[in-house]
Each structure stands twice: as C-alpha cells, then as structure tokens.
N, C-alpha and C positions, 0 to 999 in steps of 0.2 A: 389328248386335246379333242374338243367337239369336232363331227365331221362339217369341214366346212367347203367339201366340194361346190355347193350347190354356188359359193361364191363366183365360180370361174365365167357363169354366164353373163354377171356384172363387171365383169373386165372387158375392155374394147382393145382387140390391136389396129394400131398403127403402123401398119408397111411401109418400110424406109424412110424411118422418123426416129434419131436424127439423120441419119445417112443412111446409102443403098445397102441392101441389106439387114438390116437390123430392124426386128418383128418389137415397136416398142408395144408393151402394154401397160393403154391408157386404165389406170383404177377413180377418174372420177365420177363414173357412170356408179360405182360402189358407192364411194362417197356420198352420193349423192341419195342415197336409198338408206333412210333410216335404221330401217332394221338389219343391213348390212353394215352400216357403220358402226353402229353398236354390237352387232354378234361380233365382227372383228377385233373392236378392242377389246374386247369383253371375254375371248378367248386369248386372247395373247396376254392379257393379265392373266388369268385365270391358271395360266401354264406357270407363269414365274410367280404365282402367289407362294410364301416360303420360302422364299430364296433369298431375303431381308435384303432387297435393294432400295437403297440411299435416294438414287439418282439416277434418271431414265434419258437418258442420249436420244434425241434426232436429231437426223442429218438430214440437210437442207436439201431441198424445198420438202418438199411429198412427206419426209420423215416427219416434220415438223407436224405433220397432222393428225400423222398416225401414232406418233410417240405419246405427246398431251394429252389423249386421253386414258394411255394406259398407266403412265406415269400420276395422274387422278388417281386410278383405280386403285392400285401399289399405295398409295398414300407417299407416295417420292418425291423429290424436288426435280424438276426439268432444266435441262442443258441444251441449249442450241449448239451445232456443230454448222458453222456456215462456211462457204466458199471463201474464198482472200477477197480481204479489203471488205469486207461487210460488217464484221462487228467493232463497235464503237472505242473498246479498252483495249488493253496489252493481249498479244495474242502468244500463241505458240502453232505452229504448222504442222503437217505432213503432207507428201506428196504422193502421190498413188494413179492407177490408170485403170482407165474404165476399158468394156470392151472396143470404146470407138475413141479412146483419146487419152490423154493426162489430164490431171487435174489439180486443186488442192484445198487440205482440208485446215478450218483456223477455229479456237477455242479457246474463251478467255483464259489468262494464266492463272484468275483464282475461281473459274470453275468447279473447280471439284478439289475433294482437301485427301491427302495421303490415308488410304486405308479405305476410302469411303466403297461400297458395291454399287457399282457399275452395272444396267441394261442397256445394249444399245437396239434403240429398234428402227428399223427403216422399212421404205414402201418395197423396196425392192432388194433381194439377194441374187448378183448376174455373175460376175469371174469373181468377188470377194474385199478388190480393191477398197473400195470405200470402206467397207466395216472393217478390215484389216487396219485402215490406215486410221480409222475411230480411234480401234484399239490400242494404236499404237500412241495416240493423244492421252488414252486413257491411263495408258502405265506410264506415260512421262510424268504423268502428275501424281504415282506412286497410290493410285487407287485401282482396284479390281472390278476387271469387266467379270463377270458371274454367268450371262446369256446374253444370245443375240434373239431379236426377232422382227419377222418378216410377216408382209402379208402377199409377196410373193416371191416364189426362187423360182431361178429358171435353172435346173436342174442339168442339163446337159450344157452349164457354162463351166459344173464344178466348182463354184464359188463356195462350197463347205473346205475345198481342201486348202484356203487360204485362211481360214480362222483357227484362231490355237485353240478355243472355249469349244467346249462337245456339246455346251447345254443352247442347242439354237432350235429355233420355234418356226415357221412357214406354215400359212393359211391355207395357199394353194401353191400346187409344182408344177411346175412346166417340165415334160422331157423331154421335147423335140419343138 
C-alpha cells in the first residue's frame, strides 16, 4: 500500500469525546482536503483491486463515506450497515460493544445474495466490535467477507484479533 503517513496530520483528536478518557479522532479535517480524500480511497481500493468483490459494506455514519467511494472505484454495489431502527425494510441484527458501550448493527434481509464477496470498510478499526459484528451480518447471509478496511486502527485496542479475515487494510495506526 502507498505510504500514507503524511495523513495523520489531517486527523484532529478529540479528548473525552464521547466519554472521559477516550482520545476520539476526528477524520473530517481529511475529508475535507481533496487530495486526502481521494489518496484515501484511492489506496484502499487499490489494495483490494483483485480480490473480485461484489459488494463494499459501510457502517454507519463515518463508513458510509469512506466506503462509497471505494466501492466506485472496485466497480461494486454498496451496502449500508445502519444502527437499529434506521433502515426502512426487513432487517436482521447483530449486537456487539464498542470500547465505550453496546451497541447494534441492522442490514436489510436482501442485501447481499449467498456466495456474493464481501469488503467491509469503515473509518475506524478500535477493539473489532463492529467489523466483527459486519461480519457476522455478512455470513448470515451466506456471502463472504474477503477484507476489511480502514482509514484508521488504533493499534493498541487489538481490534485485528477480533476479525477472522487476515486480508485487512488501515491508512494510518495509532499505537498508543
């Protein structure tokens, strides 16, 4: 993958947001810089090009931004993964916990069709919860997650050892 340290200067933390303790970092100071927006996607497709994925997963909110355009680039169809009680049709759930809470994950029932390859990409990789619990929407629906990716882990949560897929992607790492 291209080196994309230079990204990390466009990330802003957030001290005790949502709660005391917790260093969030904000990535729309990125977003908001063209050419950071687009080296991002741009490398995170570029890592899964070959890898014949179907259909490119974000989870809500943040994913949803950062998936769209890689899911473009792939030539894939997009899947929204939203919080309960947001999407409109038949859902199916998962429930999983962040580093500061519970939570839960809802995806329509004919999202994704049996066999299809699966990316999931989101803004952030922290303990695993969430893309684990993607994952676990993913194989209810008897389709294969193939990679995950990230435009940021925070490396000292260990949130790789909650994914069963090896092929995962991250922009920039945090280890402390």
């Amino acid at each position: 993958m291209a080196d994309s340290t230079w990204l990390q200067e466009l990330v802003r933390e957030i001290p005790d947001y949502p709660k005391p303790g917790v260093g969030f970092k904000d990535i729309t100071p990125l977003l908001a810089n063209a050419d950071a927006f687009r080296f991002s996607a741009d490398a995170l497709a570029d890592h899964f090009t070959g890898a014949s994925i179907d259909c490119v997963i974000g989870v809500e909110a943040r994913g949803f931004i950062t998936a769209a355009p890689v899911a473009y680039r792939l030539g894939a169809g997009f899947v929204p993964v939203r919080k309960a009680g947001k999407l409109p049709f038949e859902t199916v759930s998962e429930e999983y916990e962040l580093e500061y809470g519970i939570d839960q994950l809802e995806m329509h029932v004919d999202a994704l069709a049996p066999g299809q390859n699966v990316l999931i990409i989101d803004d952030v990789l922290a303990t695993g919860g969430t893309a684990a619990a993607t994952a676990r929407l993913v194989e209810g629906a008897k389709a294969k997650v193939v990679g995950f990716g990230f435009w940021i882990e925070l490396g000292f949560l260990d949130g790789r050892a909650a994914l069963s897929q090896p092929n995962i992607a991250s922009l920039i790492t945090y280890e402390s």
